[in-house]
Each structure stands twice: as structure tokens, then as C-alpha cells.
C-alpha positions as CSV (number, residue, x, y, z in Angstrom):
1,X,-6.7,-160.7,-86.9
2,X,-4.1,-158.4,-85.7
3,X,-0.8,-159.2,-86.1
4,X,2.0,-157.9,-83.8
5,X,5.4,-156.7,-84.7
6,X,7.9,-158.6,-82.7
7,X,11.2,-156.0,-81.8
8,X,10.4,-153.9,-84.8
9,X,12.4,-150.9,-83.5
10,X,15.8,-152.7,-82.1
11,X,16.5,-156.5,-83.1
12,X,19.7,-158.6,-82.7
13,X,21.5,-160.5,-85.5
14,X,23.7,-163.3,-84.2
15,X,25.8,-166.1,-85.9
16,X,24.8,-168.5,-83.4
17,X,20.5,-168.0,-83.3
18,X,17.7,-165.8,-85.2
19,X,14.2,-164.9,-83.5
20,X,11.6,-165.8,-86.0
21,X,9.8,-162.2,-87.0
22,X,6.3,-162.7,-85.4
23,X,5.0,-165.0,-82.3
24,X,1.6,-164.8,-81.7
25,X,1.4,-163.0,-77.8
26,X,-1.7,-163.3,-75.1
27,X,-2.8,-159.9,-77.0
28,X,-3.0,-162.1,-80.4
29,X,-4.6,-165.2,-78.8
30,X,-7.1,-163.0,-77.3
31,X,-7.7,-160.8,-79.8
32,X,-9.1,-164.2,-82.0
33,X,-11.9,-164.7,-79.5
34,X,-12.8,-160.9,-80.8
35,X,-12.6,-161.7,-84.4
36,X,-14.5,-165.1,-84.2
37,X,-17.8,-163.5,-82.8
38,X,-17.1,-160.6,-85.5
39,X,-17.4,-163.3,-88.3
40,X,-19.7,-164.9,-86.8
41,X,-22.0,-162.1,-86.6
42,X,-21.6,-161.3,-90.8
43,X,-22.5,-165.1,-91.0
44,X,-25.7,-164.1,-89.1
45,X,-26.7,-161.9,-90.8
46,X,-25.9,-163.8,-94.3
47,X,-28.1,-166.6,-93.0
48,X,-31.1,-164.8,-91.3
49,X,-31.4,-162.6,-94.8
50,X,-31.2,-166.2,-96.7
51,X,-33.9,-167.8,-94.7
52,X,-36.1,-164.5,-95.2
53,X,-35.5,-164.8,-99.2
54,X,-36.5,-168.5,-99.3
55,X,-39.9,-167.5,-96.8
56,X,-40.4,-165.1,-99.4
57,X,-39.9,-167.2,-102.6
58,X,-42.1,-170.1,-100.9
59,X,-44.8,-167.2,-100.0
60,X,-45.0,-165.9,-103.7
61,X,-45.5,-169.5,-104.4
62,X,-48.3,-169.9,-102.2
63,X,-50.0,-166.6,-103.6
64,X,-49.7,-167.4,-107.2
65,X,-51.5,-171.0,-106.6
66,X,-54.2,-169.2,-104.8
67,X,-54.3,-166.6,-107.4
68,X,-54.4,-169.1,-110.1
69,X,-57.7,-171.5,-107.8
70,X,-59.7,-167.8,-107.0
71,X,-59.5,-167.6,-110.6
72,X,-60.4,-170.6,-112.0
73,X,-63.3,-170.2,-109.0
74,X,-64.6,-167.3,-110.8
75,X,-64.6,-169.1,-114.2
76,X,-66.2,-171.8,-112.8
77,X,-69.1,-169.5,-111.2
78,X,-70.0,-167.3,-113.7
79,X,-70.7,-170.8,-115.6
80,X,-72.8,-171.7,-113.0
81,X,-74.5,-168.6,-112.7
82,X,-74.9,-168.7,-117.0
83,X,-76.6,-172.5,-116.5
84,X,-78.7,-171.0,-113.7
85,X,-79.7,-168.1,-115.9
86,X,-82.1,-170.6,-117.9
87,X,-84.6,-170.6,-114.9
88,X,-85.6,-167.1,-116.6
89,X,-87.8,-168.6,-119.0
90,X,-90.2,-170.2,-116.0
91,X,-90.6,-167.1,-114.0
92,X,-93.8,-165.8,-116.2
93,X,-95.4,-168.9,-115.2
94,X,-94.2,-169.5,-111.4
95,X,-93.2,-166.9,-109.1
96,X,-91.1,-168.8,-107.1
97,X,-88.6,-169.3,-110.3
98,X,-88.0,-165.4,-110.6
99,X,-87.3,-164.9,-107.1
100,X,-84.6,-168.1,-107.3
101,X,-83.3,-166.4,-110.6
102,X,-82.9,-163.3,-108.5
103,X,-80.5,-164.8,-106.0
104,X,-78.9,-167.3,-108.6
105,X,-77.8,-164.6,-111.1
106,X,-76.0,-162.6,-107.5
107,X,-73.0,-165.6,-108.2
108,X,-72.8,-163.4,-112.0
109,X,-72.0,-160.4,-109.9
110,X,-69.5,-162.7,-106.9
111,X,-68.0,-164.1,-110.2
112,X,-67.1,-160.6,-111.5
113,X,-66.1,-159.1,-108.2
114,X,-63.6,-162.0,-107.3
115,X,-61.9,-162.1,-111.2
116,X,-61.7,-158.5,-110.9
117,X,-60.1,-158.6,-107.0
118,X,-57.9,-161.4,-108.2
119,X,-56.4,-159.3,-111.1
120,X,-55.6,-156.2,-108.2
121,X,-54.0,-158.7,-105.9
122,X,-51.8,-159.7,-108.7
123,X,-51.1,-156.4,-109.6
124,X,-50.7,-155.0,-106.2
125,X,-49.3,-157.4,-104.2
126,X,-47.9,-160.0,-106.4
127,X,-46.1,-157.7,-108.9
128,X,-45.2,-154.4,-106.8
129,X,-45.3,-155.5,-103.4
130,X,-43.8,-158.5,-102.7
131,X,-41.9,-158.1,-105.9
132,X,-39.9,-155.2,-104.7
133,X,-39.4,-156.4,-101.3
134,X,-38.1,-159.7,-103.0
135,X,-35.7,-157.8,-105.1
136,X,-35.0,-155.2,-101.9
137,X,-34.1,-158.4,-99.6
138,X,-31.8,-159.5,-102.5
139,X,-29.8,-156.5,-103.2
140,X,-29.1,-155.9,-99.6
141,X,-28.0,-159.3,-99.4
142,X,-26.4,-159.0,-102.5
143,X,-24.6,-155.9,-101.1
144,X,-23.8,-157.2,-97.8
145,X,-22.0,-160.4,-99.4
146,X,-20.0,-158.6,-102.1
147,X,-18.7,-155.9,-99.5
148,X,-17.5,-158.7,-97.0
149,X,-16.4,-160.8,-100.4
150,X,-14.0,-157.9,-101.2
151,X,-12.7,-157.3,-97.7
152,X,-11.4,-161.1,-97.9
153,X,-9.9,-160.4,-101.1
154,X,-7.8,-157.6,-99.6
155,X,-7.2,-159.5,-96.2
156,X,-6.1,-162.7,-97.9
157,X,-3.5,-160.8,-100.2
158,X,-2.2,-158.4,-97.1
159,X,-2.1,-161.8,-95.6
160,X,0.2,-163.7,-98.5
161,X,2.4,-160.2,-98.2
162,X,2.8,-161.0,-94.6
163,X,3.8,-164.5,-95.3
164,X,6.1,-163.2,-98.3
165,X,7.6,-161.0,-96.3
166,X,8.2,-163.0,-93.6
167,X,10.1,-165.5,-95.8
168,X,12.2,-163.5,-97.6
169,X,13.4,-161.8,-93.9
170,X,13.9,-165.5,-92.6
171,X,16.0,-166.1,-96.0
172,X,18.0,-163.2,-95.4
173,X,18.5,-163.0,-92.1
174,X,19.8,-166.9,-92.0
175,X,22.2,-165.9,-95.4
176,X,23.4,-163.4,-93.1
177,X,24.4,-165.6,-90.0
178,X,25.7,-168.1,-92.7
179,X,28.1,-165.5,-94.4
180,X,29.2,-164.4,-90.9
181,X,30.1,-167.4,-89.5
182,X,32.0,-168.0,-92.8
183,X,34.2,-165.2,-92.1
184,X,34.4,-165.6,-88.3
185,X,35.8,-168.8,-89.4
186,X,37.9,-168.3,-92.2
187,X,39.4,-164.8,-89.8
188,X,40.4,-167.2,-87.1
189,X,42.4,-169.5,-89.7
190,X,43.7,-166.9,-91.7
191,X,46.8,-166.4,-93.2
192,X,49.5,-164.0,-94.5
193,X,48.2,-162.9,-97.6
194,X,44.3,-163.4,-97.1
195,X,43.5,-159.9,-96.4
196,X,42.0,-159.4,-100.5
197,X,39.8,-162.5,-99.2
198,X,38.9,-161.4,-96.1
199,X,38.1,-158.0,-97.3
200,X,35.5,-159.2,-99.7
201,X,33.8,-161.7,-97.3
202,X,33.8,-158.7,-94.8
203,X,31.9,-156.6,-98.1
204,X,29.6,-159.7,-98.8
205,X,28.5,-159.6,-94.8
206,X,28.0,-156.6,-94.9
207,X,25.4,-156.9,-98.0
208,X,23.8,-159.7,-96.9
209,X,23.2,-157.0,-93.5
210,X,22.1,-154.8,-95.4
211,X,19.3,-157.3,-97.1
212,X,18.3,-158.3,-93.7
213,X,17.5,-154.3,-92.8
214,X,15.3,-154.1,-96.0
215,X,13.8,-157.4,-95.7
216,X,12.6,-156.2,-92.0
217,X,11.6,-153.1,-93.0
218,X,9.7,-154.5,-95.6
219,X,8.2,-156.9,-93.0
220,X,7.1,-154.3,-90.6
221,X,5.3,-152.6,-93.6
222,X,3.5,-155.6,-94.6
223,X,2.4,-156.0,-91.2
224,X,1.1,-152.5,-90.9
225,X,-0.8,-153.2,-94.0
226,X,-2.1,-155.7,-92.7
227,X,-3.1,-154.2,-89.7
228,X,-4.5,-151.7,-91.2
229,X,-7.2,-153.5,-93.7
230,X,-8.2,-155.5,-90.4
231,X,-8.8,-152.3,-88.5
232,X,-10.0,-150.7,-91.7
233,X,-12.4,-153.9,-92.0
234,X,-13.8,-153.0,-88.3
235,X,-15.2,-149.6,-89.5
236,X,-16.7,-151.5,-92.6
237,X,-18.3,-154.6,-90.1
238,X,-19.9,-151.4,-88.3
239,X,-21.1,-149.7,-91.0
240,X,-22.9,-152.9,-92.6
241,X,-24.6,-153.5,-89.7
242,X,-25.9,-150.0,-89.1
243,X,-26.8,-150.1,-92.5
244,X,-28.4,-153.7,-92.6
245,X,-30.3,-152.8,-89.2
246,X,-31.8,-149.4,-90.8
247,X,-32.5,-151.2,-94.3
248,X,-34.2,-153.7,-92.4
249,X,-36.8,-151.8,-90.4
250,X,-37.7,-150.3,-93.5
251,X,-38.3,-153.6,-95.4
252,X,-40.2,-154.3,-91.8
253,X,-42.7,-151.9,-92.8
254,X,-42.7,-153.0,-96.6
255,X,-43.7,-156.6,-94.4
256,X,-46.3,-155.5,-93.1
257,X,-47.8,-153.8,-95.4
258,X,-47.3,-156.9,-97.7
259,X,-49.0,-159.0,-94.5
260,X,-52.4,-156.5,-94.5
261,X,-53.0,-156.8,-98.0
262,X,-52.9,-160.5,-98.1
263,X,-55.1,-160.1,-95.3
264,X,-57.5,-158.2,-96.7
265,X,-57.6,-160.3,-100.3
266,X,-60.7,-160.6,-101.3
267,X,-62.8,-158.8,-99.4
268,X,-65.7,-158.8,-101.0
269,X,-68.5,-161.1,-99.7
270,X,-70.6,-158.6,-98.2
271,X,-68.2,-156.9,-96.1
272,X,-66.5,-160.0,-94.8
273,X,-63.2,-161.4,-95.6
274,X,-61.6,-164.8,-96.1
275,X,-59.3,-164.2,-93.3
276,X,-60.8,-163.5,-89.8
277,X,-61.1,-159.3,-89.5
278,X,-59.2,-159.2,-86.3
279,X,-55.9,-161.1,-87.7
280,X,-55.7,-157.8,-89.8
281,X,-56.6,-155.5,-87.1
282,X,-53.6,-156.8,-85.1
283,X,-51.1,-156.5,-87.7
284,X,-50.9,-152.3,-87.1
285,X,-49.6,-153.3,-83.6
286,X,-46.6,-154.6,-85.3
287,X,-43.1,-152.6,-84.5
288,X,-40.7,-153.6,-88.0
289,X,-38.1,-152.0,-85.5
290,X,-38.3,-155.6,-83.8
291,X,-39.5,-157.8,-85.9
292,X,-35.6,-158.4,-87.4
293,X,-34.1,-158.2,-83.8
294,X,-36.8,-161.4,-83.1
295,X,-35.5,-163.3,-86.4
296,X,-31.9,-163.0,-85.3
297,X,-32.4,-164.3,-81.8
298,X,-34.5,-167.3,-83.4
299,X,-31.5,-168.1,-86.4
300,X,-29.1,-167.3,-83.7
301,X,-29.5,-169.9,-81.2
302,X,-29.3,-167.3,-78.5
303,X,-25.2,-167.8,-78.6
304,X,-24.9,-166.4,-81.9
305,X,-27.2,-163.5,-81.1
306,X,-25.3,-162.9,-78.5
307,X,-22.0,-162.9,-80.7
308,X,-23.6,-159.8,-83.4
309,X,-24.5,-157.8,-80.4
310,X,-21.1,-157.7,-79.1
311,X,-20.4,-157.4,-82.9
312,X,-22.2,-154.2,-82.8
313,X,-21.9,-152.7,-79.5
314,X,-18.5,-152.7,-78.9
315,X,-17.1,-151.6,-81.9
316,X,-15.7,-148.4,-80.5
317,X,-13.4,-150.8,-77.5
318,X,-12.2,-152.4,-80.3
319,X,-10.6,-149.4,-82.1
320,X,-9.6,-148.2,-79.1
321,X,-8.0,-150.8,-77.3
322,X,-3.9,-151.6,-77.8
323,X,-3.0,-154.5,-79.1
């Protein structure tokens, strides 16, 4: 949030009142509705890129029970297939028993295919692919989080500056209208022989100005600080989401080609797969460019969308408008 600097080039001293240093104007209250949908979109995007880690924690899940199942399916075939294998010994006497051996010992071969297309999908999918997309989605969340983590570091001490500063000027300037109502006083009583005294509360006044002028000017820079880390954080908030959009399409395609692999897994059978053929076939009509925008406007509740894509598209009023 912006703060504004209340008479920062001319301000009056009185010994009868003192403006506090910093009201907050229309400009302030409605530069708030501006940095509420700013925050909101960096929590939107924290929470759609949480949701996708847990889908893809629960999906590894999934994969490695069905890894562990097509396995223990081959094991349990190619015993079958070795109990089948003693119809050998009948074929000399009945012809029927050789070709029934013939077709039995083909689960030897399905046994061996599937162990063997189990220990690729592992490889493949379970310990590149969706591996690296797991540990892609959690540095850019990682990154995302530690960037706006150190922003509100920064903000939060410009912000205790502010406060600081702002004390120590109320402190000063209220010494000041103390010490001068002092002397007003003590002048109007005065007596013959109180000009030593009256000299050195005139000195002491003028001190205690002379704190007030620092303690402003000290003020105004921690306001301009301040200002500047929240404007500074503006440039950051765009850059994280140009970056986050343009990571994300790219993990898109690392999706999808995570999605046609699972598809595909295990096809072996003759040619067919587990999964109907044309659930894969429709997967290369995905566009990863939209596949995020679709997640955001689900997690978003359509206000919150609404709230990072005036996050991101207007960007360039904001560092342009006066505040």
C-alpha cells in the first residue's frame, strides 16, 4: 500500500495544535481495493500450484499400486502358464493336448511382455516423467513462495520504519510545542534579570525545532522507502506471473505427455490397450497454453479469477497512475 506524504514540502508548527504526519486520503483508500486483488491473485496462484502438487502426489500413488498389481499379475501368470506346461507330456498321445499347450504356454510370453512393460513404465513414467514434473511443480512453487516471502520481509520492516518514524516526529514535534509554550509563558511573566533564562529556553526551542526538521525529514524518507519497495514489489508481482504463466505451459506439455504414456501402458495384448485407443488419440488436441488458464478459473471461483487478471493486465495503470 502506498502511503502518502501529508505537507511534506511546507508544514506549520504551532503551540496550540500539531497535524499528525500521515492521513490516509481517497487516493489511499482506493488504492487498497488495488492491492487486495494484487494479493489475492499471488494467493491464487499459491493455491492452484498446491492443488496441482497434491493431484500429482495422489496420481504417483495410484500408478505405483497399479505397478505393483500388473506385477504381481505377471508373477502369478507365468505360474500359471509353468502348471499348464505339464499338459506337454499328453500331447504324444492326444492331439487335442498339444494344440491346448500351444495356446496355454502364449500366457509364458503375456507374462513376460507385461513384467517387462511394467519395468519401462516405472522407468519412464514413474521415475523421469512424473518425477520431474513433481519436482518442476515444486521448485516453481518453491520459487514463487520464497520471492513473495522476501518481499514481505522488506515491506514489513519499511513498514516498522514508517511507524518509527512517525513516532519519533510525533515525539518531537509535541517536545517542541511543549518547550514553546514554556517560554511564551515564562516571556509574558518575565522579569528584570531573566534575560540569561530566557535566552536559553529561546536556545532549547530552538533545538527541539531543529529535532522536529530531522525527525520530518527522516519521515518523508521512510515513506519514500516505503513507497518504493511497494512499487518495486509491483514490477516483481508482474514478473512472477509472466514467469509462472510461461513455466506453466511448459509443464502443460510435460502433462500431457505424462497423460499419453499412462494411456498407452501396457499396450501389449495384440495391439489393444487397457485404456480405450481413442482417449489417447484425443489427448494431442490438448492446448497446455489453456489448460492452467482453465484450473485458475475452477480454484478461482470466477471472483478470484477475475482478481489475477486485473493482477496481470493492468500492471502498467498502476505504475503509471498518481497517487
Amino acid at each position: 500500500m502506498r502511503l502518502s506524504i501529508i505537507g511534506s514540502k511546507t508544514r506549520t508548527l504551532s503551540n496550540r495544535q500539531y497535524v499528525p504526519p500521515s492521513v490516509l486520503s481517497n487516493d489511499t483508500l482506493n488504492r487498497l481495493s488495488t492491492i487486495s486483488s494484487r494479493d489475492e491473485g499471488c494467493r491464487l496462484l499459491s493455491e492452484v500450484s498446491s492443488e496441482e502438487n497434491k493431484l500429482l502426489q495422489y496420481l504417483k500413488e495410484i500408478l505405483e499400486e497399479r505397478v505393483l498389481l500388473d506385477k504381481q499379475y505377471a508373477q502369478n501368470l507365468q505360474e500359471l502358464a509353468a502348471k499348464a506346461d505339464r499338459i506337454a507330456c499328453l500331447t504324444k498321445t492326444n492331439s487335442m493336448a498339444s494344440i491346448c499347450h500351444k495356446h496355454l504356454m502364449q500366457w509364458s510370453q503375456r507374462a513376460t511382455a507385461i513384467d517387462s512393460s511394467v519395468d519401462q513404465f516405472r522407468c519412464d513414467v514413474l521415475d523421469i516423467l512424473l518425477q520431474n514434473l513433481l519436482e518442476q511443480k515444486n521448485d516453481l512453487k518453491k520459487f514463487f513462495e520464497d520471492e513473495k516471502r522476501q518481499y514481505e520481509v522488506e515491506h514489513q520492516k519499511a513498514q516498522n520504519n514508517v511507524t518509527e518514524a512517525e513516532k519519533h516526529y510525533s515525539n518531537a514535534a509535541k517536545t517542541y510545542v511543549a518547550k514553546n509554550n514554556e517560554l511564551t509563558k515564562f516571556t509574558a511573566s518575565a522579569k528584570i534579570g531573566d534575560d540569561n533564562r530566557i535566552t536559553e529556553m529561546k536556545r532549547s526551542v530552538m533545538e527541539n525545532q531543529d529535532n522536529v526538521y530531522r525527525a520530518h525529514n527522516e519521515y518523508v524518507l521512510a515513506l519514500r522507502n516505503y513507497n518504493f519497495i511497494d512499487e518495486h514489489y509491483i514490477h516483481k508481482i508482474s514478473n512472477l506471473v509472466t514467469y509462472h504463466q510461461e513455466t506453466q505451459i511448459f509443464l502443460n506439455q510435460s502433462w500431457q505427455n505424462l497423460l499419453e504414456a499412462i494411456a498407452n501402458y501396457m499396450n501389449i495384448d495384440s495391439g489393444t490397450s487397457y485404456v480405450n485407443i481413442n482417449s489417447s488419440g484425443k489427448l494431442s488436441y490438448i492446448e497446455p497454453q489453456h489448460s492452467y488458464d482453465e484450473m485458475c478459473k475452477i480454484y478461482s471461483k470466477s471472483v478470484l479469477y477475475h482478481l489475477l487478471i486485473h493482477c496481470y493486465f493492468h500492471l502498467d495503470h498502476l505504475l503509471t497512475s498518481e497517487f
